[in-house]
PyMOL Python script that loads the backbone (N, CA, C, O; Angstrom):
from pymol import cmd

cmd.read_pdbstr("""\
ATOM      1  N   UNK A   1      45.165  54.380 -24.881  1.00  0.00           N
ATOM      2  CA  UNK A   1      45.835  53.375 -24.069  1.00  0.00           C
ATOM      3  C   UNK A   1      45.636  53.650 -22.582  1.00  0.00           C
ATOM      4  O   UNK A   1      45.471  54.777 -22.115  1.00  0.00           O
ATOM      5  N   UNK A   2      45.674  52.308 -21.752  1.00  0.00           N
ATOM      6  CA  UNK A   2      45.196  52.867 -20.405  1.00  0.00           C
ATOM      7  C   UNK A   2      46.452  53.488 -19.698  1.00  0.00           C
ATOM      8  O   UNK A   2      47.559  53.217 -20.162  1.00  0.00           O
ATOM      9  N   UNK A   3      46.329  54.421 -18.451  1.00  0.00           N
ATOM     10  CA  UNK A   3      47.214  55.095 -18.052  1.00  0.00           C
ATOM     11  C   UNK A   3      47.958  56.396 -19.209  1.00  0.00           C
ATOM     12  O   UNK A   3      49.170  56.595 -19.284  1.00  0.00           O
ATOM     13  N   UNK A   4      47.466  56.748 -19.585  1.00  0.00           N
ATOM     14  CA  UNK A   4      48.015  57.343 -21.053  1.00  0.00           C
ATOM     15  C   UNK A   4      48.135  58.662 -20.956  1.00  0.00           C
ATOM     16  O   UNK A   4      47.187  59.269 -21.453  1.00  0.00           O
ATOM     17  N   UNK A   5      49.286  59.560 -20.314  1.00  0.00           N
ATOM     18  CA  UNK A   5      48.801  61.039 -20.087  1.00  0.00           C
ATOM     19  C   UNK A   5      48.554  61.662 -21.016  1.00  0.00           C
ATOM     20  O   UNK A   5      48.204  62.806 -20.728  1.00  0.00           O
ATOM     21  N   UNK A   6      48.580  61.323 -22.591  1.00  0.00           N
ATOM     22  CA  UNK A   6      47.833  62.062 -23.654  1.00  0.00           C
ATOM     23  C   UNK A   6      46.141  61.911 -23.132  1.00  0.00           C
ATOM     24  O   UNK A   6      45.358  62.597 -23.789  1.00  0.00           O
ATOM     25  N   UNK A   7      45.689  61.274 -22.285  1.00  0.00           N
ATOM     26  CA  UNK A   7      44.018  61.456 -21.917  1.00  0.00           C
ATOM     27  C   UNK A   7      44.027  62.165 -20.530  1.00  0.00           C
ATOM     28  O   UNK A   7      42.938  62.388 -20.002  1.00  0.00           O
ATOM     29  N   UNK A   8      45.162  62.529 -19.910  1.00  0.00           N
ATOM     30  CA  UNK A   8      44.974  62.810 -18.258  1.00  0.00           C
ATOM     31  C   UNK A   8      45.199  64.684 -18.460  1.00  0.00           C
ATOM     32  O   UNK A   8      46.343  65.092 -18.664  1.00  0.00           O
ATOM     33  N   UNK A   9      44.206  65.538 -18.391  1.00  0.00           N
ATOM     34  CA  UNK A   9      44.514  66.711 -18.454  1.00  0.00           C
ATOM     35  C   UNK A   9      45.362  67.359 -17.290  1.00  0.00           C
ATOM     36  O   UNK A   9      45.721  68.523 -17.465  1.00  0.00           O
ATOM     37  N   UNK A  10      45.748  66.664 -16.018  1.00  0.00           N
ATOM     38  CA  UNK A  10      46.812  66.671 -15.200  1.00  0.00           C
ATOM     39  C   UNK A  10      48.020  66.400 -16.158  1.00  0.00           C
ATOM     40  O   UNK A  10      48.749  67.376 -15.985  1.00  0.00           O
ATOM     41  N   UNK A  11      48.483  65.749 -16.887  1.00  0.00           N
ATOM     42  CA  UNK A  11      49.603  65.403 -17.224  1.00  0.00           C
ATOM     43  C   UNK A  11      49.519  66.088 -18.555  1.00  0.00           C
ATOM     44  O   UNK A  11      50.664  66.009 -19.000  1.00  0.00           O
ATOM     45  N   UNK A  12      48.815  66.680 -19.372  1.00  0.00           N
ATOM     46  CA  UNK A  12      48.542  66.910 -20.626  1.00  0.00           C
ATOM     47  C   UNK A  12      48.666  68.602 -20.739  1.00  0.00           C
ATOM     48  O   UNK A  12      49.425  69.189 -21.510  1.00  0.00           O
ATOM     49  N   UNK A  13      47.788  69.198 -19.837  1.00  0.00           N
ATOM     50  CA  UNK A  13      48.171  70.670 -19.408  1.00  0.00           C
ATOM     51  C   UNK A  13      48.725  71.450 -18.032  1.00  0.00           C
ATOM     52  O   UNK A  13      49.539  72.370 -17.953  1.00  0.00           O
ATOM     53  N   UNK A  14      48.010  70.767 -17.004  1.00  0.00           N
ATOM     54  CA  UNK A  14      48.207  71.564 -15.320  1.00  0.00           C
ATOM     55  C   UNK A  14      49.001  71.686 -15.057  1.00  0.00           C
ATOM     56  O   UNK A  14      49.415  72.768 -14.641  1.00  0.00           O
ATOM     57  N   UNK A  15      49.808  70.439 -15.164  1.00  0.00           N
ATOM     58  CA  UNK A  15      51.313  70.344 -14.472  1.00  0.00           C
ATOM     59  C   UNK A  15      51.970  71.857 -15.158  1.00  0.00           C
ATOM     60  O   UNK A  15      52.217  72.982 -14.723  1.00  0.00           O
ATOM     61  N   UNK A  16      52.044  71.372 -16.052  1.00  0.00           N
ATOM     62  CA  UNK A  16      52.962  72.266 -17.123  1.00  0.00           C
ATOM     63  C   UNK A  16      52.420  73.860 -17.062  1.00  0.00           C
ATOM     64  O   UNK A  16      53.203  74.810 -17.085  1.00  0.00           O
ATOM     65  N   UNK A  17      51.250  73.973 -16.998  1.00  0.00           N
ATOM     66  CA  UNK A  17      50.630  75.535 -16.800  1.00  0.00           C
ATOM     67  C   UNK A  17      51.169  76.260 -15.678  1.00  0.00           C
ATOM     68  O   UNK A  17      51.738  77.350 -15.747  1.00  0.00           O
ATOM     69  N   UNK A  18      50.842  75.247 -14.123  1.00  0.00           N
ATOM     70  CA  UNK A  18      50.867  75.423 -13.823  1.00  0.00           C
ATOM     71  C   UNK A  18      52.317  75.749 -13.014  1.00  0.00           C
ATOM     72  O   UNK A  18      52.304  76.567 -12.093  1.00  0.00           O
ATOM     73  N   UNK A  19      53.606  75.047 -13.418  1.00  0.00           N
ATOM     74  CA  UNK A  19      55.161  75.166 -13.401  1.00  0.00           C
ATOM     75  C   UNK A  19      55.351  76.720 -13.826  1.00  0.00           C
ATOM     76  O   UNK A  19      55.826  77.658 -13.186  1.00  0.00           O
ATOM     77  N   UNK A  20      54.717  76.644 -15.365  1.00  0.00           N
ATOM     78  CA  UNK A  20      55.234  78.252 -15.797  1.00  0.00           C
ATOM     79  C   UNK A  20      54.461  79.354 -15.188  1.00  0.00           C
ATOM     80  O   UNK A  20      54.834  80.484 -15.501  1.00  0.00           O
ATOM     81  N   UNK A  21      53.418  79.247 -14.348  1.00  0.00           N
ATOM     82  CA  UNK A  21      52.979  80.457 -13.306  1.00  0.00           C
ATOM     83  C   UNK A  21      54.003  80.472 -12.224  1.00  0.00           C
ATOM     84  O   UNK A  21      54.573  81.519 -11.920  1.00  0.00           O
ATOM     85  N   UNK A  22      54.243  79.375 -11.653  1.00  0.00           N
ATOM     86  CA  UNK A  22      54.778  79.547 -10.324  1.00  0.00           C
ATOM     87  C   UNK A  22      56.058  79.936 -10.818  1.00  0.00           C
ATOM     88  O   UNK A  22      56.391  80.894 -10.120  1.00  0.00           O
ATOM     89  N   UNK A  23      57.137  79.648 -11.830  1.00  0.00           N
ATOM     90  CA  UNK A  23      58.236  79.946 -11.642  1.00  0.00           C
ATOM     91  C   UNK A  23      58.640  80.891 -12.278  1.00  0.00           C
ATOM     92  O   UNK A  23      59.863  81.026 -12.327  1.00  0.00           O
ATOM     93  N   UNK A  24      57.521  82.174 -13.200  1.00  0.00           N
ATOM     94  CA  UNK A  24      57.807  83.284 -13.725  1.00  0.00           C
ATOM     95  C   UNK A  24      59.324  83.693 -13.533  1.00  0.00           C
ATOM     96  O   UNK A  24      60.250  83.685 -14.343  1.00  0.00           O
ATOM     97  N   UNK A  25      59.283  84.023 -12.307  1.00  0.00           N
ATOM     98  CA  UNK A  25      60.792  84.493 -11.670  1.00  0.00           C
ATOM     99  C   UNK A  25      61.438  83.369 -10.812  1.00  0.00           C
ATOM    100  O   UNK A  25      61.142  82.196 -10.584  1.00  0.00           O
ATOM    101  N   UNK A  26      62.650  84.376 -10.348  1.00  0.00           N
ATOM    102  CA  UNK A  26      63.289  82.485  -9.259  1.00  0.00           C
ATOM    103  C   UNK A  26      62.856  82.610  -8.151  1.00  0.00           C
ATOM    104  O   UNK A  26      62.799  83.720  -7.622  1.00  0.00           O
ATOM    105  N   UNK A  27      62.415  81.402  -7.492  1.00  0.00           N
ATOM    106  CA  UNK A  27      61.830  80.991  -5.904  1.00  0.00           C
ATOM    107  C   UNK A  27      62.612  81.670  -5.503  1.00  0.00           C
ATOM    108  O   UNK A  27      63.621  81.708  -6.207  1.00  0.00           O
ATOM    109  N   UNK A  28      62.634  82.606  -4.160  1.00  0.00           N
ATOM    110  CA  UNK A  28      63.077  83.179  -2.741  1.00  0.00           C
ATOM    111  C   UNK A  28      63.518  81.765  -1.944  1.00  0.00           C
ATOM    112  O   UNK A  28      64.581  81.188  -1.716  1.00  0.00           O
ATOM    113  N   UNK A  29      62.394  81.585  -1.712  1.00  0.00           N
ATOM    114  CA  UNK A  29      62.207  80.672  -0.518  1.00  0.00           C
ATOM    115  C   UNK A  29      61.330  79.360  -0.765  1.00  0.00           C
ATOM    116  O   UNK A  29      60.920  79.122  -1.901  1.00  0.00           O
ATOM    117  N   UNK A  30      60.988  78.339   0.521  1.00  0.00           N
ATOM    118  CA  UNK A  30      59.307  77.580   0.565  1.00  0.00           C
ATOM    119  C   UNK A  30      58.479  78.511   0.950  1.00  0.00           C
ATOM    120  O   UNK A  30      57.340  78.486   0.485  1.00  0.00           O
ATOM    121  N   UNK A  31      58.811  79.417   1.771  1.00  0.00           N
ATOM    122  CA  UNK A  31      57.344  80.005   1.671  1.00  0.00           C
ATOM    123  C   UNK A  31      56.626  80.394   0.461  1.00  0.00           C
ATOM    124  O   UNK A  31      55.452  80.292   0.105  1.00  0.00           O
ATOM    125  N   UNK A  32      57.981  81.005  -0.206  1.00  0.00           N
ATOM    126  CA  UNK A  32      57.799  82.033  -1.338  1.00  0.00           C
ATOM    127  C   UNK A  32      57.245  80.742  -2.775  1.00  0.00           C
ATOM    128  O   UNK A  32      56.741  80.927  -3.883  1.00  0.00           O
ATOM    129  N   UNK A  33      57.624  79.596  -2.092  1.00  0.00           N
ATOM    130  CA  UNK A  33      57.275  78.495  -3.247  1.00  0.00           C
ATOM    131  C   UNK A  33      55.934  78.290  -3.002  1.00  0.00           C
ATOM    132  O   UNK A  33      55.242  78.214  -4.018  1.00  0.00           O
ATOM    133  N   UNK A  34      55.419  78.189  -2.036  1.00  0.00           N
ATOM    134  CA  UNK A  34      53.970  77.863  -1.550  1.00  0.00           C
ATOM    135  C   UNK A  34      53.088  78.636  -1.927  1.00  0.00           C
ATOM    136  O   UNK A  34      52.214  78.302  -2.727  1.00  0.00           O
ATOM    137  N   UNK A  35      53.187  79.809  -1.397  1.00  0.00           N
ATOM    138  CA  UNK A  35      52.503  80.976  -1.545  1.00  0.00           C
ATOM    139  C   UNK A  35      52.052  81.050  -3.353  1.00  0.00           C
ATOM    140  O   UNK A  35      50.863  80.981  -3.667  1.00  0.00           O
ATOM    141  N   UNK A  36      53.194  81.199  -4.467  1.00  0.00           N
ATOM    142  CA  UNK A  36      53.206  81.092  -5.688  1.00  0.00           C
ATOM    143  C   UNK A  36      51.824  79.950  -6.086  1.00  0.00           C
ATOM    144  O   UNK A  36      50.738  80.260  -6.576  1.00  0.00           O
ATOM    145  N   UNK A  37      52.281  78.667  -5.712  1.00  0.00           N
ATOM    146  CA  UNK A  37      51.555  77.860  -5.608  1.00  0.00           C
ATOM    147  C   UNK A  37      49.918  78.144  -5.215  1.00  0.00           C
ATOM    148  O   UNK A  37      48.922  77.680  -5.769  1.00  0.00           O
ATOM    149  N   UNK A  38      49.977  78.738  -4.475  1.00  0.00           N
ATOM    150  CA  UNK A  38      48.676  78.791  -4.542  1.00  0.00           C
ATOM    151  C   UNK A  38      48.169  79.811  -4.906  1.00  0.00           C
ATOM    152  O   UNK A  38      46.945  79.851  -5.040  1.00  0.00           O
ATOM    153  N   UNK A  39      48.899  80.836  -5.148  1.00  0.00           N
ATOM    154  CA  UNK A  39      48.091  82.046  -6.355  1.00  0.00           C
ATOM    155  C   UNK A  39      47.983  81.553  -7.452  1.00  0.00           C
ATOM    156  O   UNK A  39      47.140  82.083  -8.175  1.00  0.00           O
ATOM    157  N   UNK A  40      48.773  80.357  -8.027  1.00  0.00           N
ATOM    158  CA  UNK A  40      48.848  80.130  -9.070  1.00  0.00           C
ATOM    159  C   UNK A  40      47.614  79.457  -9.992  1.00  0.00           C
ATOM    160  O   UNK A  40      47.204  79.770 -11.109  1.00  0.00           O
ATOM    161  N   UNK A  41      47.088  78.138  -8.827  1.00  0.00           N
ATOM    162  CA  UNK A  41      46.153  77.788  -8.497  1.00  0.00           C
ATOM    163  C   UNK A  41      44.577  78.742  -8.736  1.00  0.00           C
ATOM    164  O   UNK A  41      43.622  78.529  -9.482  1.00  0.00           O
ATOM    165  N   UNK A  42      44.806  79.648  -7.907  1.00  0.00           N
ATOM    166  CA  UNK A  42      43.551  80.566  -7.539  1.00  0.00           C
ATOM    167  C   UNK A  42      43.664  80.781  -8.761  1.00  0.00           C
ATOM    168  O   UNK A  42      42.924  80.083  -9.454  1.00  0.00           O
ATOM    169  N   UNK A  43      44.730  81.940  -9.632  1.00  0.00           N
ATOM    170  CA  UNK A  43      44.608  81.909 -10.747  1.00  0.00           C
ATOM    171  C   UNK A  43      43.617  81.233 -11.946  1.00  0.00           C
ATOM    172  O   UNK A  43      42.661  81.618 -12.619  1.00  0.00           O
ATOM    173  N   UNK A  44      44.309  80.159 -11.826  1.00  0.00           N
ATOM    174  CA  UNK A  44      44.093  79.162 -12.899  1.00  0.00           C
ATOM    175  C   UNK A  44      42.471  78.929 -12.531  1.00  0.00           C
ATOM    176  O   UNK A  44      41.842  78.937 -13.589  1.00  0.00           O
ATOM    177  N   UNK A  45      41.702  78.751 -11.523  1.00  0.00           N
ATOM    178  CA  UNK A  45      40.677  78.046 -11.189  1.00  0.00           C
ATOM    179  C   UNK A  45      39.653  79.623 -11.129  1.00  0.00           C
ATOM    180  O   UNK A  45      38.447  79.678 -10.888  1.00  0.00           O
ATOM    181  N   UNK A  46      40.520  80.709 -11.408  1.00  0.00           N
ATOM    182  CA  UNK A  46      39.398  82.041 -11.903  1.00  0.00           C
ATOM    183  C   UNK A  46      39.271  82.642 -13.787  1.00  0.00           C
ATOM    184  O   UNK A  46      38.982  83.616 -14.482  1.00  0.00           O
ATOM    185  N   UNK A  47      39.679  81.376 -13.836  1.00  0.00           N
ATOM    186  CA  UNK A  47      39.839  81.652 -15.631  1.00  0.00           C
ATOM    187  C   UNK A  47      38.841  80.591 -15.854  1.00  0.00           C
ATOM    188  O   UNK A  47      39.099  79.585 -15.192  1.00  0.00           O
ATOM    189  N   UNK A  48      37.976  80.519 -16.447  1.00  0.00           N
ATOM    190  CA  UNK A  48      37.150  79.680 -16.876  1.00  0.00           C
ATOM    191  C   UNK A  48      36.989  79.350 -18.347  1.00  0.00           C
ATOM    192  O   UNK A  48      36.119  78.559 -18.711  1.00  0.00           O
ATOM    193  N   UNK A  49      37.801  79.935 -19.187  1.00  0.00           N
ATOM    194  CA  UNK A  49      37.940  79.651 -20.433  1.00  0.00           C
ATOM    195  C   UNK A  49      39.647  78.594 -20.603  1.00  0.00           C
ATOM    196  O   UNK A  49      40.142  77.958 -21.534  1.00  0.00           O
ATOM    197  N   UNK A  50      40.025  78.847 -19.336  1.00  0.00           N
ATOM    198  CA  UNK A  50      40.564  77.799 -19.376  1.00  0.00           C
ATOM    199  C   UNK A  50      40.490  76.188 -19.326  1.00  0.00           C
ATOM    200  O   UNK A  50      41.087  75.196 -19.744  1.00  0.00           O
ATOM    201  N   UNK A  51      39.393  76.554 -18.560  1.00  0.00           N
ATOM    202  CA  UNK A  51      38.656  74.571 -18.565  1.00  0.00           C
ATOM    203  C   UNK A  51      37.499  74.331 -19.655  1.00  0.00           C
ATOM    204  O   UNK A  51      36.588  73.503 -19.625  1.00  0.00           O
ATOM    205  N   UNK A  52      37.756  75.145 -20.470  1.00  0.00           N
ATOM    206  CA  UNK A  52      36.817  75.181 -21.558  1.00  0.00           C
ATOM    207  C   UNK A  52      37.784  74.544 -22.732  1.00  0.00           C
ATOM    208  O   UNK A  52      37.526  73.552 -23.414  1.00  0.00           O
ATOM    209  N   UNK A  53      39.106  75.471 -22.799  1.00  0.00           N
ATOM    210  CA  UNK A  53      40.105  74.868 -23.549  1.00  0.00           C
ATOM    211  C   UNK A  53      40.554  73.235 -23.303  1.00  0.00           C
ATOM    212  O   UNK A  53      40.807  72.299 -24.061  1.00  0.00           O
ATOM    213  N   UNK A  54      40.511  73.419 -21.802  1.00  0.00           N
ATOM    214  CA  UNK A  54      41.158  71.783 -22.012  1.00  0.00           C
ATOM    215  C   UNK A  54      39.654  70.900 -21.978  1.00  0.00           C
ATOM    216  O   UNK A  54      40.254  69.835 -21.828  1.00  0.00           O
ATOM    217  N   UNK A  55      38.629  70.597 -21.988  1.00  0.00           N
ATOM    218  CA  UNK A  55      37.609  70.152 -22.367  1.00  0.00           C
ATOM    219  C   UNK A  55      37.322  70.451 -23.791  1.00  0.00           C
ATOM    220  O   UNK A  55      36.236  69.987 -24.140  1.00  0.00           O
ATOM    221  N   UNK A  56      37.694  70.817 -24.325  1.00  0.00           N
ATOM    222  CA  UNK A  56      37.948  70.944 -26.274  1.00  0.00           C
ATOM    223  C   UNK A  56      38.851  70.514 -26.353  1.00  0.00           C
ATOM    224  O   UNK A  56      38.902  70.246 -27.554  1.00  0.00           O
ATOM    225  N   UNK A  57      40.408  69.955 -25.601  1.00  0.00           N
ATOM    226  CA  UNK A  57      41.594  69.454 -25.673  1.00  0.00           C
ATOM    227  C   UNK A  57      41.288  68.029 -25.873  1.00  0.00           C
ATOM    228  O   UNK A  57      41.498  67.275 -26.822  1.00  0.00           O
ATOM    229  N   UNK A  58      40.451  67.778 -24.134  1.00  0.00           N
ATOM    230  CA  UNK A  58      39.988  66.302 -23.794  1.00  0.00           C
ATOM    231  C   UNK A  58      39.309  65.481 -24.967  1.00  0.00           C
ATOM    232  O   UNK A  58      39.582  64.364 -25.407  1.00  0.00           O
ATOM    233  N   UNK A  59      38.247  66.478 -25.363  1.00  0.00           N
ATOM    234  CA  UNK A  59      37.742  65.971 -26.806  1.00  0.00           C
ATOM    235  C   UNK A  59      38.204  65.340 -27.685  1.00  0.00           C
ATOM    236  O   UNK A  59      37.725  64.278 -28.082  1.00  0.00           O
ATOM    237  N   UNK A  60      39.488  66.032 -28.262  1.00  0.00           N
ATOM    238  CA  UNK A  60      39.552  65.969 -29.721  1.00  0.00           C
ATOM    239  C   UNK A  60      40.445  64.577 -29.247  1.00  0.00           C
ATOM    240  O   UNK A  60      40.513  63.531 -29.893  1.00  0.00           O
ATOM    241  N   UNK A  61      41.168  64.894 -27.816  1.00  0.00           N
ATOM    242  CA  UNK A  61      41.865  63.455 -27.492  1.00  0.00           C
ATOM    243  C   UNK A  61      41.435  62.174 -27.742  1.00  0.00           C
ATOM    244  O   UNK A  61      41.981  61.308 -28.426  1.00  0.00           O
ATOM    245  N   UNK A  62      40.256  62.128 -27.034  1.00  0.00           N
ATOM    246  CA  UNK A  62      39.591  60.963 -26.656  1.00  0.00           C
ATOM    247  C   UNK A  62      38.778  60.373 -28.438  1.00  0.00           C
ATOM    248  O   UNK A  62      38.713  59.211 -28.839  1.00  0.00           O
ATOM    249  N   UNK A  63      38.293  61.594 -29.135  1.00  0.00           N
ATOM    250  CA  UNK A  63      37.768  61.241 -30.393  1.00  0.00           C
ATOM    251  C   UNK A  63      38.932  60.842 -31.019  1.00  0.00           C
ATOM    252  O   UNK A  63      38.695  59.795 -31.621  1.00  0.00           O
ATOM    253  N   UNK A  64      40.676  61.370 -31.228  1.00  0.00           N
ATOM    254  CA  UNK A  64      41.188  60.433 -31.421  1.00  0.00           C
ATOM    255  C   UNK A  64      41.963  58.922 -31.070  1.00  0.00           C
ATOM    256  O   UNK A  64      42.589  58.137 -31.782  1.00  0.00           O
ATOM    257  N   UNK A  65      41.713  58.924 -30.076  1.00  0.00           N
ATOM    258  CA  UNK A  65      42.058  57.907 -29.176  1.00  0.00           C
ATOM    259  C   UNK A  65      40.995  56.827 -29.639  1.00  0.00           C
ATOM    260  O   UNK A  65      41.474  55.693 -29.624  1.00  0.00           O
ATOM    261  N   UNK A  66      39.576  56.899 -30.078  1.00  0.00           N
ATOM    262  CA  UNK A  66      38.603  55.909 -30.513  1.00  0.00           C
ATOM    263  C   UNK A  66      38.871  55.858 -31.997  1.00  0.00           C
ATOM    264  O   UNK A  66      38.646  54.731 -32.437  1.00  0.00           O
ATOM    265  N   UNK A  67      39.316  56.797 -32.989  1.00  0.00           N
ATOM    266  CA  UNK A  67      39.357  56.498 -34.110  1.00  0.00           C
ATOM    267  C   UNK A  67      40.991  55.556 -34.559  1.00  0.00           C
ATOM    268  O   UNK A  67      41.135  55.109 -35.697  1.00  0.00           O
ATOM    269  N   UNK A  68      42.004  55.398 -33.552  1.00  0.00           N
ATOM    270  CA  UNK A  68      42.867  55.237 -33.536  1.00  0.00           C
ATOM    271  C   UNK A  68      42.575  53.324 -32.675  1.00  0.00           C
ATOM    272  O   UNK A  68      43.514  52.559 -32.455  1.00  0.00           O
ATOM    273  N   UNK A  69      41.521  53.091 -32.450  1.00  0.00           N
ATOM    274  CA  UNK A  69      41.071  52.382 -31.815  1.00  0.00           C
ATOM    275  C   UNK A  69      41.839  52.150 -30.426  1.00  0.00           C
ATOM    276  O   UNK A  69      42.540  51.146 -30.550  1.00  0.00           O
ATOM    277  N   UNK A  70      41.945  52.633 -29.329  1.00  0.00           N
ATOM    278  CA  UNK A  70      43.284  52.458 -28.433  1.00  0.00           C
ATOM    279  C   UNK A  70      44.714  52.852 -28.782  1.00  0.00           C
ATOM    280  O   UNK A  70      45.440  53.365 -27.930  1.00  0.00           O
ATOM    281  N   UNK A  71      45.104  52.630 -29.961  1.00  0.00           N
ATOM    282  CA  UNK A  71      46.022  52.770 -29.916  1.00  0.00           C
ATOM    283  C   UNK A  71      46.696  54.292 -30.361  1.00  0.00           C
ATOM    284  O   UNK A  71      46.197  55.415 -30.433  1.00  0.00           O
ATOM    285  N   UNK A  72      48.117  53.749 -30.631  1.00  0.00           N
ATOM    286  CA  UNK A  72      48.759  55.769 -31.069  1.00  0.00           C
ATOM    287  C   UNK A  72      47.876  56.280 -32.072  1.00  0.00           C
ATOM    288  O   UNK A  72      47.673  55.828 -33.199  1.00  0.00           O
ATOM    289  N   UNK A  73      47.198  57.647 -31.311  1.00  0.00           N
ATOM    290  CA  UNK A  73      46.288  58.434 -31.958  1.00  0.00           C
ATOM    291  C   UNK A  73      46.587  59.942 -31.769  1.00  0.00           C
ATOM    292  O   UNK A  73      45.736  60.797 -31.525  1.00  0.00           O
ATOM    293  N   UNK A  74      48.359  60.215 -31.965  1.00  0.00           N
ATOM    294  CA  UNK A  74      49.094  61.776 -31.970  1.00  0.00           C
ATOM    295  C   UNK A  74      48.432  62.202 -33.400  1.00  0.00           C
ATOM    296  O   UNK A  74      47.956  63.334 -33.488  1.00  0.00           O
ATOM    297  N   UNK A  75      48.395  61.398 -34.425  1.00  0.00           N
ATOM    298  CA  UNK A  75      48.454  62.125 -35.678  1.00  0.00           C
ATOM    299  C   UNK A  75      46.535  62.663 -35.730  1.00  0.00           C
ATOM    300  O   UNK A  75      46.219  63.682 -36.345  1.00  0.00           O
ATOM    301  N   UNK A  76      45.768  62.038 -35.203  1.00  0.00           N
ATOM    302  CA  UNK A  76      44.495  62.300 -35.135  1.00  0.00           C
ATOM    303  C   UNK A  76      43.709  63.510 -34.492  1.00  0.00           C
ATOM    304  O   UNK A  76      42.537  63.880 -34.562  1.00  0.00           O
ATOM    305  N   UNK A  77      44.939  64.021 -33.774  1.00  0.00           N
ATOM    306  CA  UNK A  77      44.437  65.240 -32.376  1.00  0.00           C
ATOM    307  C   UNK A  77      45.132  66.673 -33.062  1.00  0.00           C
ATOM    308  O   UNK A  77      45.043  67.748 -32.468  1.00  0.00           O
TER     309      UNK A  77
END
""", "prot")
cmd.dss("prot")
cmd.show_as("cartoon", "prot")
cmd.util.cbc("prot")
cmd.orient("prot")
């Protein structure tokens, strides 16, 4: 379906990955929020089997998303 965050790997994994890096422990501060933020980031973007996972994620999505023809395709993935 269009707009569909079951196809948006922003809405499907990052967000969410990326929440449980930054907030391991409790924020200090904004700095201390920022800073997190972007280790978190660096992190994430020095793992490369991570965009491997969600490109095998994207896959199986989108193959069920066509066998489902557009429509609800949870039970297919």
């Amino acid at each position: 379906p269009s707009g569909s965050p079951d196809l948006n790997p922003l809405d499907y994994f990052l967000w969410g990955h990326l929440k449980s890096l930054v907030y391991t422990i409790p924020i200090e501060n904004e700095n201390d929020l920022r800073n997190r933020i972007v280790a978190s980031c660096e992190a994430i973007r020095n793992t490369p089997v991570i965009f491997e996972r969600v490109r095998q994620s994207l896959r199986r999505r989108l193959d069920g998303c066509i066998m489902a023809q557009g429509g609800h395709f949870q039970q297919f993935i």
